[in-house]
ZAMI-673963 format. One record per atom (N, C-alpha, C): residue number from 1; atom name; x, y, z. Coordinates in steps of 0.001 Angstrom, whole numbers, plus 500000, padded with zeros to 6 digits. Example, Ala and Ser with C-alpha at 12.3 -4.5 7.8 and 13.67 -1.06 7.14 Angstrom:
2
bati,domar,x,y,z
1,N,513190,494310,507800
1,CA,512300,495500,507800
1,C,513200,496700,507800
2,N,512850,497750,507080
2,CA,513670,498940,507140
2,C,512900,500030,507870
% end
This chain:
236
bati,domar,x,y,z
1,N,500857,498805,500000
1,CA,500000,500000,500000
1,C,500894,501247,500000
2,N,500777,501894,498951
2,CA,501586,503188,498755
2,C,501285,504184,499993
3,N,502501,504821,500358
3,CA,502194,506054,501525
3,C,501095,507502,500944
4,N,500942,507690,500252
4,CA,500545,508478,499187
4,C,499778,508585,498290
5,N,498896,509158,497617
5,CA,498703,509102,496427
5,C,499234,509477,495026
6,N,499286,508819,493811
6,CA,499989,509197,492811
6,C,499158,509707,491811
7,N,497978,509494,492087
7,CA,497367,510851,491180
7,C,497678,511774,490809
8,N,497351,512531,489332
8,CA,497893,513855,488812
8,C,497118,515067,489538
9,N,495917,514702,490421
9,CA,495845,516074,491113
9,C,496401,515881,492677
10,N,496387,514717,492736
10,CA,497238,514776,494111
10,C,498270,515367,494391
11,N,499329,514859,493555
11,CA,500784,514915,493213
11,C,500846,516573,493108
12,N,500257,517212,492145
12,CA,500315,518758,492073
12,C,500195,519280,492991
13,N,498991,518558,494168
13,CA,498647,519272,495339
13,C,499388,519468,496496
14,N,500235,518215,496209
14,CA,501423,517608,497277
14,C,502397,519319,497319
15,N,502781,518690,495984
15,CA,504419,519595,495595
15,C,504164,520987,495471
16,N,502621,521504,495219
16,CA,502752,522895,495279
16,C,502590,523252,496220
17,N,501772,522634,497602
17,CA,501830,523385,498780
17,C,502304,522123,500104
18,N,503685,522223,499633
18,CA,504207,521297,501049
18,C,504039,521397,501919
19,N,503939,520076,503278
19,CA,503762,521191,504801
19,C,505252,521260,505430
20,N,506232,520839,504950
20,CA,507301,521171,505918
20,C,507687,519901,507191
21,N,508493,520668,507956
21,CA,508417,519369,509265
21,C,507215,519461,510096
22,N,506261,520029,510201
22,CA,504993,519849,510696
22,C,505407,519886,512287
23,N,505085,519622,513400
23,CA,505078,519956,514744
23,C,505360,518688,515672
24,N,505263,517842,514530
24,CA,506008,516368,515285
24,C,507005,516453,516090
25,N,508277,517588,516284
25,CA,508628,517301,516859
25,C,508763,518138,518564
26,N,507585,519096,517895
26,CA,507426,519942,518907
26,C,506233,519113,520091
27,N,505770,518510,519662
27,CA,504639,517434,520196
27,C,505752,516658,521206
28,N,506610,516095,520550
28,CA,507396,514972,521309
28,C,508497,515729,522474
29,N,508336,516640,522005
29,CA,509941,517099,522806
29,C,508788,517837,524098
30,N,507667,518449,524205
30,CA,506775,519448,524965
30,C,506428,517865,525582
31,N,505977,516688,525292
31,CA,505250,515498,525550
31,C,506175,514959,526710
32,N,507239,514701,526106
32,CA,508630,513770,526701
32,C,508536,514650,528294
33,N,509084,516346,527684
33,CA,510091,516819,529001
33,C,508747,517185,529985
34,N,507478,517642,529343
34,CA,506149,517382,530517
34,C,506161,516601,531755
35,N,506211,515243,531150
35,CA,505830,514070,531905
35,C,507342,513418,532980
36,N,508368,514254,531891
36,CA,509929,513701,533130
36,C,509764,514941,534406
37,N,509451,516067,533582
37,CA,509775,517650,534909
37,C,508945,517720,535787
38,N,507823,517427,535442
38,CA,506504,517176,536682
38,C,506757,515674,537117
39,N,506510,515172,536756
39,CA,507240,513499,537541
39,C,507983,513468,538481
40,N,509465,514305,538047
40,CA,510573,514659,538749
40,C,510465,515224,540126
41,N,509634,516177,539730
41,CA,509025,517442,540979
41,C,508220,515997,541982
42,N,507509,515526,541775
42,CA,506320,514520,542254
42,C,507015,513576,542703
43,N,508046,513228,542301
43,CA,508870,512081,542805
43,C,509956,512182,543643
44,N,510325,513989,543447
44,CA,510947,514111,544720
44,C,510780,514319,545693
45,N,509207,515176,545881
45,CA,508801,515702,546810
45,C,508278,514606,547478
46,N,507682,513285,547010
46,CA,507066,512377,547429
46,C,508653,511432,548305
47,N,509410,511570,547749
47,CA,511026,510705,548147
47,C,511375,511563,549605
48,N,511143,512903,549820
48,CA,510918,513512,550569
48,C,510618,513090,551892
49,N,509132,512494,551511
49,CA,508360,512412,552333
49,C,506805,513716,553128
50,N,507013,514577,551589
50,CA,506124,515454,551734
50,C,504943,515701,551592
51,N,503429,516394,551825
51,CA,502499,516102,551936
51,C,501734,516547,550349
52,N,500580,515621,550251
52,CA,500173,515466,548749
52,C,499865,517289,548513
53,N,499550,517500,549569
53,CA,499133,519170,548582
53,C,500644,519779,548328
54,N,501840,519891,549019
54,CA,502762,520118,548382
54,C,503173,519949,546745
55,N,503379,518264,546648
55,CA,502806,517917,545724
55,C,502057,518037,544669
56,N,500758,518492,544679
56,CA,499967,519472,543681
56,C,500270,520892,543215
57,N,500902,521469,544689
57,CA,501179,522904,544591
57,C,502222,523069,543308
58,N,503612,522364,544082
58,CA,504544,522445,542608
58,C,504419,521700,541425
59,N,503653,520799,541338
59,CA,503227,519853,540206
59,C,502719,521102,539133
60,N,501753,521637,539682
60,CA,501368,522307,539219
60,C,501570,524092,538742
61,N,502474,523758,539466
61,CA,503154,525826,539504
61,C,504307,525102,538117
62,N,505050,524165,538268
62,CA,505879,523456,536870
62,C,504954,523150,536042
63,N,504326,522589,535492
63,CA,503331,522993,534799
63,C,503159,523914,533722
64,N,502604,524906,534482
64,CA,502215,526189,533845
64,C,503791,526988,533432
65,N,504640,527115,534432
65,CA,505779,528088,534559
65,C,506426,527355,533648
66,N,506684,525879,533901
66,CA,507756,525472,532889
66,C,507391,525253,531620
67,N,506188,524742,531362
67,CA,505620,524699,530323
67,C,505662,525810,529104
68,N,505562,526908,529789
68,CA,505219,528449,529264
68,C,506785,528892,528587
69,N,507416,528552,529464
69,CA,509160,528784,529287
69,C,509674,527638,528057
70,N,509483,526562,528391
70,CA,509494,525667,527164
70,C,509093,526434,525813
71,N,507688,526489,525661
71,CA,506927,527272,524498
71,C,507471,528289,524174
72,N,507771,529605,525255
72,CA,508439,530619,524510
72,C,510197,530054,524189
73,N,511104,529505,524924
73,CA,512461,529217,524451
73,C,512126,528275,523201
74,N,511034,527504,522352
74,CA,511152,527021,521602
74,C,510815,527955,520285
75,N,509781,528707,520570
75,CA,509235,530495,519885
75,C,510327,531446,519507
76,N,511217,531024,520810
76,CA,512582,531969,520095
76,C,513400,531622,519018
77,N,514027,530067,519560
77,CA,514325,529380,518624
77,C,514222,529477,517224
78,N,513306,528957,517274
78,CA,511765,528853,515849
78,C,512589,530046,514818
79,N,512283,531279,516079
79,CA,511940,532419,514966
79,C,513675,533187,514735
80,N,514306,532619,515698
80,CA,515930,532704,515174
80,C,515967,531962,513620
81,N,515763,530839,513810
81,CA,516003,530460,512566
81,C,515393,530364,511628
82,N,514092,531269,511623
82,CA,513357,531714,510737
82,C,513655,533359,510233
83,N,514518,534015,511298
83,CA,515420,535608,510890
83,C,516393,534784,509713
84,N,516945,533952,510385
84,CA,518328,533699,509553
84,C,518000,532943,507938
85,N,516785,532753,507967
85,CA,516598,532386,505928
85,C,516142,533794,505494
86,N,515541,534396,506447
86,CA,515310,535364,505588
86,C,516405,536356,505364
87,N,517799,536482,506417
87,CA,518545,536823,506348
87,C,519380,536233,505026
88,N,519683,534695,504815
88,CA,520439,534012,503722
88,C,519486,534837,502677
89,N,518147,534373,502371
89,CA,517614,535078,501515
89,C,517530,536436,500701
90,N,517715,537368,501613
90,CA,518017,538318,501340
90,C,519335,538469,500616
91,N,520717,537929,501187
91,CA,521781,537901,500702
91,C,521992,537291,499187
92,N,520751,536429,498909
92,CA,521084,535639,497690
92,C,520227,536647,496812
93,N,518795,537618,497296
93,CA,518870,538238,496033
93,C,519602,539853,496188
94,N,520734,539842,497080
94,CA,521526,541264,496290
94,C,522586,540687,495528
95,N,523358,539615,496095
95,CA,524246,538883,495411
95,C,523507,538550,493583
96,N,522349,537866,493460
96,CA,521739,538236,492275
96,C,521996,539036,491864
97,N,521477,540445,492074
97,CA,521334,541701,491372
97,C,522807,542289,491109
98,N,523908,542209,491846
98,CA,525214,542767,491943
98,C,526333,541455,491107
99,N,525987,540185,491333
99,CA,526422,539315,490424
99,C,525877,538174,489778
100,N,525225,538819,488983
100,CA,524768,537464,488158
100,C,525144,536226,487559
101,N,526383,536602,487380
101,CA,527288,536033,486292
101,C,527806,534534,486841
102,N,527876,534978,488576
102,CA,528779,533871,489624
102,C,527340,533425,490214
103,N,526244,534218,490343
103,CA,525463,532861,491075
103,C,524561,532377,489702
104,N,525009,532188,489022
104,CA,524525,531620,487744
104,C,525126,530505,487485
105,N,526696,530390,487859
105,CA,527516,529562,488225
105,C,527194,528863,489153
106,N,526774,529133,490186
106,CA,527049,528212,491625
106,C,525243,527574,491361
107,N,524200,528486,490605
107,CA,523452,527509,490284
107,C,523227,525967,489231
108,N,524253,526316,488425
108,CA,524737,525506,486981
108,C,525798,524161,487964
109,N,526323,524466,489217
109,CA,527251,523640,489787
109,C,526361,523337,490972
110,N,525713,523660,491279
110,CA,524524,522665,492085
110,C,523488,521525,491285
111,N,523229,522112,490169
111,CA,522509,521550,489077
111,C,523133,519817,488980
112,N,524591,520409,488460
112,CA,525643,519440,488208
112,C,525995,518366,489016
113,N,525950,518451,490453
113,CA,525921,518002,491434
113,C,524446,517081,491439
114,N,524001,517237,491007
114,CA,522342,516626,491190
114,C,522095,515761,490164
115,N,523289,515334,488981
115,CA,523321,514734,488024
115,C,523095,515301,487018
116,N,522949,516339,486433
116,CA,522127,517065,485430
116,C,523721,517191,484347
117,N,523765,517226,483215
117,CA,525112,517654,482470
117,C,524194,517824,481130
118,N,525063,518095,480369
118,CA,525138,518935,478930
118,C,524591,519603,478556
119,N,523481,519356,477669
119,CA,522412,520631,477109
119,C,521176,520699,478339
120,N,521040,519536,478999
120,CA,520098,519189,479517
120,C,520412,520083,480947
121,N,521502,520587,481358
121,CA,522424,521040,482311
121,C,522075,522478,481803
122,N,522498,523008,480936
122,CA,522561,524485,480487
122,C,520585,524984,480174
123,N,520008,523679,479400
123,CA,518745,524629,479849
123,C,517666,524530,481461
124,N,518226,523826,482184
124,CA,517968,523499,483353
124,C,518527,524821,484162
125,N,519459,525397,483856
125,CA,520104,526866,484395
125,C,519515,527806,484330
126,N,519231,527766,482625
126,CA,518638,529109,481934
126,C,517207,528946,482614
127,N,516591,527895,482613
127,CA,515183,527977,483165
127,C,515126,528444,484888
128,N,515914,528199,485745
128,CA,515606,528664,486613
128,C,516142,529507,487143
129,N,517054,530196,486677
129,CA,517216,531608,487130
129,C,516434,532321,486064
130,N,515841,532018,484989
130,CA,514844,532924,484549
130,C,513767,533708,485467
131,N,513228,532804,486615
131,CA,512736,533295,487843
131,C,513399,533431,488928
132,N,513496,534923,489149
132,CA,514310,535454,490485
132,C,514078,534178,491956
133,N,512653,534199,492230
133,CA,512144,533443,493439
133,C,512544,531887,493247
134,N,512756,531394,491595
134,CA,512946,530063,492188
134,C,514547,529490,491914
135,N,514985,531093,491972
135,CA,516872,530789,491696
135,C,517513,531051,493043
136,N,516331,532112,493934
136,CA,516749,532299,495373
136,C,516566,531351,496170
137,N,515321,529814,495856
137,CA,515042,529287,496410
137,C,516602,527716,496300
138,N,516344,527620,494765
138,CA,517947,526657,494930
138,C,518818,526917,495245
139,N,519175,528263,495708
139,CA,520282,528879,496278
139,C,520674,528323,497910
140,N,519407,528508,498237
140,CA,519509,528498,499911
140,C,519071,526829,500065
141,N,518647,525727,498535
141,CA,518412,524640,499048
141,C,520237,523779,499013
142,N,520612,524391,497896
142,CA,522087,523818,497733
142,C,523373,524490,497931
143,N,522909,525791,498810
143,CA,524266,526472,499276
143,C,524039,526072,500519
144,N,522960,526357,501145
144,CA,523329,526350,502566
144,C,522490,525698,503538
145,N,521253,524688,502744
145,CA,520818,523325,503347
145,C,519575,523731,503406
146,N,519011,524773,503190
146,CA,517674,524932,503867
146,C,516686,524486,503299
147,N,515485,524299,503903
147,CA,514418,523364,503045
147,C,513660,525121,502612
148,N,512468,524140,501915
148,CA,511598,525475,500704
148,C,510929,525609,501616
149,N,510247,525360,503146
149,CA,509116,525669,503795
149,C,509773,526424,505330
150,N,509159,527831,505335
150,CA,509499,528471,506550
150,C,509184,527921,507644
151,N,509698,527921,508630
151,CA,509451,527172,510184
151,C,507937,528054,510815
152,N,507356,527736,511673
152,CA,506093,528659,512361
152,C,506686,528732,513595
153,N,507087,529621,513990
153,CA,507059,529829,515446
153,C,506347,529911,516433
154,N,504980,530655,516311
154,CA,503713,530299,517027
154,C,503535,528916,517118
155,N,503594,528412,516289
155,CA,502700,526967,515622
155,C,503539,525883,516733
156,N,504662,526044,516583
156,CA,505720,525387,517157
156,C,505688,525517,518683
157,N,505448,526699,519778
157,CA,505345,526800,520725
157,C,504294,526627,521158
158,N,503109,526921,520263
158,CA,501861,526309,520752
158,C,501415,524828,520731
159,N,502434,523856,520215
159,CA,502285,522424,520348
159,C,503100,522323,521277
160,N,504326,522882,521752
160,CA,504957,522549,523081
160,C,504387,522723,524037
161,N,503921,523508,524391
161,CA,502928,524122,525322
161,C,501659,522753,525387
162,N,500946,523141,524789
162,CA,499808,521783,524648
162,C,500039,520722,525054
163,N,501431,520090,524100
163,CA,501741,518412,524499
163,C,502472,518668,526477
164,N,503152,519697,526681
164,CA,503723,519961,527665
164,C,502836,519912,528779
165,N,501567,520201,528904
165,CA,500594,520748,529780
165,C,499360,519571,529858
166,N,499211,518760,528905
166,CA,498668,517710,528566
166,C,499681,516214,529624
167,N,500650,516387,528782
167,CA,501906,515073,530001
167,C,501602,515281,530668
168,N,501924,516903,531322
168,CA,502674,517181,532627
168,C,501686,517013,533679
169,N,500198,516793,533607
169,CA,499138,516952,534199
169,C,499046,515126,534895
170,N,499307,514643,533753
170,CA,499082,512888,533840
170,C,499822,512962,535735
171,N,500963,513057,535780
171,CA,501502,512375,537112
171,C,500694,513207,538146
172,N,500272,514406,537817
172,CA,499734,515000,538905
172,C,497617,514831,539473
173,N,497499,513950,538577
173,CA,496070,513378,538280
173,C,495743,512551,539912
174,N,496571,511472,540339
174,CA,496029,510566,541154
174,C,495907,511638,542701
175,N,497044,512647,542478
175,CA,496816,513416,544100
175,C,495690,514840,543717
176,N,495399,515027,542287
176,CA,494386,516056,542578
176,C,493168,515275,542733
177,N,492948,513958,542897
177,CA,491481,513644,542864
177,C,491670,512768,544251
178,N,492755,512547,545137
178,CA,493197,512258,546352
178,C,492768,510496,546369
179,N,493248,510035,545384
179,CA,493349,508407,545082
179,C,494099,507856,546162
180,N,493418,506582,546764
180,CA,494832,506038,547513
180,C,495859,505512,547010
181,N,497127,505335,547802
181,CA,498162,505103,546909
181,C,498622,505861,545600
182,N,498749,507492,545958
182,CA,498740,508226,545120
182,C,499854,507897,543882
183,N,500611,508284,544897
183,CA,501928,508143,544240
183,C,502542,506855,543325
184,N,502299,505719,543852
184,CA,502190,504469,542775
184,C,501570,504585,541971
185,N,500186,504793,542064
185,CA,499140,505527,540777
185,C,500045,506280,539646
186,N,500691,507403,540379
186,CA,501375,508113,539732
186,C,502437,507330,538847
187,N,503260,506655,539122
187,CA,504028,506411,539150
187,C,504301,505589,537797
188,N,502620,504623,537529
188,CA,502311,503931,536784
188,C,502093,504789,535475
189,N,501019,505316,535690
189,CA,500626,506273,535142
189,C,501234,507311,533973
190,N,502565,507407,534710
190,CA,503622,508091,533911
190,C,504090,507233,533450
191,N,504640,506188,533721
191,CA,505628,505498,532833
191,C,504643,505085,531623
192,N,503292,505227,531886
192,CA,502761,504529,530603
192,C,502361,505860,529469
193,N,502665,507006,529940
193,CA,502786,508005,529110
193,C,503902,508286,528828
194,N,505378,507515,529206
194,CA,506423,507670,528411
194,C,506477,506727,527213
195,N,505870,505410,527717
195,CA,506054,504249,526505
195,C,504811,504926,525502
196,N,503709,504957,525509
196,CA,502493,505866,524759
196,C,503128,507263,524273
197,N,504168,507992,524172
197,CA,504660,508692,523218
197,C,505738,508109,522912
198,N,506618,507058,523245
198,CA,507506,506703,522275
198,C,506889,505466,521233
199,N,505621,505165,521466
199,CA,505342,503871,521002
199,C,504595,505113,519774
200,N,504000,506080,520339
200,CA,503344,507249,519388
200,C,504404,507252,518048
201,N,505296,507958,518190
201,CA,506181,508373,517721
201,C,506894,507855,516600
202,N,506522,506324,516916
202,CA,506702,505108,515527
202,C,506685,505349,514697
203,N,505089,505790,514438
203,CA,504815,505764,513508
203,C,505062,506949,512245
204,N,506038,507877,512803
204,CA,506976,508378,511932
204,C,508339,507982,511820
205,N,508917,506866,512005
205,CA,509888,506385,511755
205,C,510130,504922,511565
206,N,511165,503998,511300
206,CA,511250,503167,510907
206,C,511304,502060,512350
207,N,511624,502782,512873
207,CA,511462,501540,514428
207,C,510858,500951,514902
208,N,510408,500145,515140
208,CA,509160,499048,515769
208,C,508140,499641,517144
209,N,507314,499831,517395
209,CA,506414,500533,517920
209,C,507104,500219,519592
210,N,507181,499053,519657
210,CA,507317,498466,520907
210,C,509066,499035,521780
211,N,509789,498866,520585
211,CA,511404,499357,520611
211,C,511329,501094,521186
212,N,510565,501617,520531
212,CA,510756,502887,520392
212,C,509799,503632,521549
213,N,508631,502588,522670
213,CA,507959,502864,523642
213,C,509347,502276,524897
214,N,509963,501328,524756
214,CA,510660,501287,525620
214,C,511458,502458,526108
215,N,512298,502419,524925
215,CA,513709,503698,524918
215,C,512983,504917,525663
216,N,511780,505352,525241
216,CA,511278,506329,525919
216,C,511313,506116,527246
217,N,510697,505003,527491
217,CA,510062,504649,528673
217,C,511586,504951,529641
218,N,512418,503959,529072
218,CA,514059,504463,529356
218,C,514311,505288,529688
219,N,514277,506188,529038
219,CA,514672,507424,529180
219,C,514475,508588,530461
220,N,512571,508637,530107
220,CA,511969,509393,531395
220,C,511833,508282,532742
221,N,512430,507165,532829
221,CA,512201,506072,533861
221,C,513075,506751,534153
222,N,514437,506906,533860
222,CA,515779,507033,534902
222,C,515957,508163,535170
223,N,515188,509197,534360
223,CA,514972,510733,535122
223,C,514605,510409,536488
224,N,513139,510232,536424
224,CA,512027,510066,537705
224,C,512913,509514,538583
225,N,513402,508350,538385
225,CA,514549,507408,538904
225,C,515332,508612,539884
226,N,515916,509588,539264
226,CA,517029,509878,539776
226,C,516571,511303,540751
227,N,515170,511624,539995
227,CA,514803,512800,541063
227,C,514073,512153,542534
228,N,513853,510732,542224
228,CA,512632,510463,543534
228,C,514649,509707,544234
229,N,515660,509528,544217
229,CA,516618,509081,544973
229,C,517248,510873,545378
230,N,517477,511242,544911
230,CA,517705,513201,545679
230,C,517113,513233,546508
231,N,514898,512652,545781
231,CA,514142,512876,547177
231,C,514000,512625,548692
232,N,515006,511155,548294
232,CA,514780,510618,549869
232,C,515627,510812,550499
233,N,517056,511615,550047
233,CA,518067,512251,550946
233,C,517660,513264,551950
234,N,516214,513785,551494
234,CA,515898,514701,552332
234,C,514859,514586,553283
235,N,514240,513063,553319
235,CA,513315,512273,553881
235,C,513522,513052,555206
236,N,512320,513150,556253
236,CA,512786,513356,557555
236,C,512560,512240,557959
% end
């Protein structure tokens, strides 16, 4: 079963309006550090030996605070490296206008690079620097790596935020509704929202669903791991 469709209006629809890297990974990274930083907090305070509303208090003040900080340091990010194409960009059309002659060249030797040679090479040149926008665009895909689709910076911090605030809530669930055995609740609870986004996560990559829920699970296990052993140094 093809990933895709190969239809002639599909295909047009595909390539003329790409989506880019989409927020996948803003989902996973807001998802992941949610469920380890509130965990962490919950598992130390609980290693502690401290009382469940403590517990809620900072569960929940991380949360919001860290969450928010996540979203905007990923917003900055984002939009750093969304200054800097438009910065390359810019540079490729004065360099245009001031030398034609050499990025006409470095487009004819990217071309070349891509397999293209002889006549088939020279009108492959002439055709696309005939358009300013799509000679600026191979410029910045084969000088200096960048893909054809601008990053969103909103878009991007507002899925960190979401997936961030969504996790981060899971460990703090069994003491806002005052479950017995909070904290095991908890405990469970989270680890099965680390394997449930790495097992998520599969399904954009080639790894086996089950492989790729562990490693997670791995991962934010030996966080929690290491904040609930701090916690009990301070046990009274």
């Amino acid at each position: 079963m093809p990933e895709h469709s190969h239809a002639p209006e599909d295909i047009a629809r595909r390539i003329g309006a790409p989506q880019g890297q989409g927020v996948l990974r803003d989902l996973i990274y807001g998802g992941i550090d949610g469920s380890v930083t509130t965990f962490a907090i919950v598992a130390g305070v609980a290693g502690a030996g401290l009382s469940p509303f403590v517990i809620v208090a900072l569960g929940l003040a991380n949360v919001i605070a860290d969450g928010f900080s996540m979203a905007a340091g990923n917003y900055s990010g984002t939009k750093a490296e969304l200054d800097n194409i438009k910065r390359l960009r810019a540079i490729e059309q004065r360099h245009i206008a001031r030398f034609p002659e050499g990025e006409r060249l470095e487009v004819r030797q990217i071309l070349a690079q891509k397999g293209l040679s002889g006549q088939v090479l020279e009108d492959a040149t002439d055709a696309i620097t005939a358009n300013e926008q799509t000679w600026i665009a191979l410029m910045l895909e084969g000088e200096y790596g960048v893909g054809g689709v601008d990053p969103q910076p909103m878009r991007a911090a507002i899925a960190t935020f979401s997936a961030f605030l969504v996790a981060g809530m899971i460990p703090l669930l069994p003491f806002l509704f005052g479950i017995a055995d909070a904290f095991a609740w908890s405990v469970a609870m989270t680890l099965a929202v680390f394997f449930g986004i790495g097992a998520a996560k599969a399904r954009w990559s080639l790894t086996a669903w089950w492989r790729s829920g562990l490693e997670t699970l791995l991962i934010g296990g030996t966080a929690a791991g290491m904040a609930y052993a701090v916690g009990t140094l301070f046990a009274g």
